[in-house]
C-alpha positions as CSV (number, residue, x, y, z in Angstrom):
1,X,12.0,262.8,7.5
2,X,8.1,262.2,8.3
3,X,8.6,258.8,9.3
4,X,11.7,259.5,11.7
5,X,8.9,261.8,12.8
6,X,6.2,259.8,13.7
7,X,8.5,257.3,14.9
8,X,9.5,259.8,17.0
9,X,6.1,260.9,17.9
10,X,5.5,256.9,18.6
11,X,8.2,256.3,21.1
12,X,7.1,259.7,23.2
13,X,3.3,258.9,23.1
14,X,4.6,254.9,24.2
15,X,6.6,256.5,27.0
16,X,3.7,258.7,28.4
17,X,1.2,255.9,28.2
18,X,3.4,253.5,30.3
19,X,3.4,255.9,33.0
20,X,0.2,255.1,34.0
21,X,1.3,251.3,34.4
22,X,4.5,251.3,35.6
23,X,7.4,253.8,38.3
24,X,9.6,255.7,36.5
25,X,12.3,253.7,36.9
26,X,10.9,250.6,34.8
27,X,12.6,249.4,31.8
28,X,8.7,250.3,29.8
29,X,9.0,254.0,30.6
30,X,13.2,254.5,30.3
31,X,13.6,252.3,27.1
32,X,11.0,254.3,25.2
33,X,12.1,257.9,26.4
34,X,15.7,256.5,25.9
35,X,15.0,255.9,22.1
36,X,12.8,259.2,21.8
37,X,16.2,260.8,23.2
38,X,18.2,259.1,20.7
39,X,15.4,259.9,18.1
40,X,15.2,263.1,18.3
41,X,19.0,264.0,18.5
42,X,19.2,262.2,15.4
43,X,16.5,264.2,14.2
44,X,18.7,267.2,14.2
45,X,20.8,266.4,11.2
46,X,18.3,268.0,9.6
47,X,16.7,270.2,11.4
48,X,17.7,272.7,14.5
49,X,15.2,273.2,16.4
50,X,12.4,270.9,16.6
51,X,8.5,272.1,18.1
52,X,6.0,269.8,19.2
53,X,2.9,271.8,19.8
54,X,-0.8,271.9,19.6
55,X,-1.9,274.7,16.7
56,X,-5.8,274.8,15.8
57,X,-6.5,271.8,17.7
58,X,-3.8,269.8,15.8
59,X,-0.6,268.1,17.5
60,X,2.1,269.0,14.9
61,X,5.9,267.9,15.2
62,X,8.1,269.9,13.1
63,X,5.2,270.7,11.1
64,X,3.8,267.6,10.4
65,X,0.2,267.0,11.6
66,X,-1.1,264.2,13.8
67,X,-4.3,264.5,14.3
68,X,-6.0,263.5,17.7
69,X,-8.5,261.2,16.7
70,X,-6.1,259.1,15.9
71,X,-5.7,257.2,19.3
72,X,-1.6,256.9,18.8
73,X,-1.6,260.3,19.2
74,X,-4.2,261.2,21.6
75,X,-2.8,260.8,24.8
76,X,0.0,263.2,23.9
77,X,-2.7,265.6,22.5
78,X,-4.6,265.4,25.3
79,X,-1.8,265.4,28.2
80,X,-0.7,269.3,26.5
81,X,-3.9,270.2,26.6
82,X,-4.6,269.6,29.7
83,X,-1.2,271.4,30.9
84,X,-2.3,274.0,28.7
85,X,1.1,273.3,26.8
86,X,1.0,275.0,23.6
87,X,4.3,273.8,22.4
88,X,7.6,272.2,23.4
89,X,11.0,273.1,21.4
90,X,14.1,270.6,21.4
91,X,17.3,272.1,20.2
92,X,20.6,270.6,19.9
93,X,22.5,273.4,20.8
94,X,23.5,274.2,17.5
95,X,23.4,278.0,16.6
């Protein structure tokens, strides 16, 4: 499950970058928020809902730590922060 994860985490953090370099529309921003789509509903197999948030300076994904030094992950760190988004949840609609 933690490296669906941070494959996950990957394909989101790949997306956001690209938006800087490219419109919306381009095949290097829809093909990674396509597969994050498709990642995370597959993601819910196992678990219903997700959370992506920022707890004690820490981006965490269902609980799993990615710490923002790490440069991966710092753009996604740092893009919540400054929205002052503590956390996102995903749900499949599953009850």
């Amino acid at each position: 499950m933690k490296d669906a994860i941070t494959q996950t985490v990957k394909l989101i953090c790949s997306a956001l970058r690209n938006l800087s370099l490219y419109p919306p529309s381009h095949p290097a921003i829809s093909q990674p928020v396509q597969k994050s789509h498709e990642s995370i509903v597959s993601l819910f197999k196992h678990r219903d809902p997700l959370v992506l948030g920022i707890i004690d300076d820490v981006l965490l994904f269902d609980e799993i730590p990615f710490y923002e030094t790490d440069t991966v992950w710092k753009e996604l760190y740092t893009r919540l922060k400054e929205h002052r988004i503590e956390s996102i949840s995903f749900s499949g609609g599953r009850r």
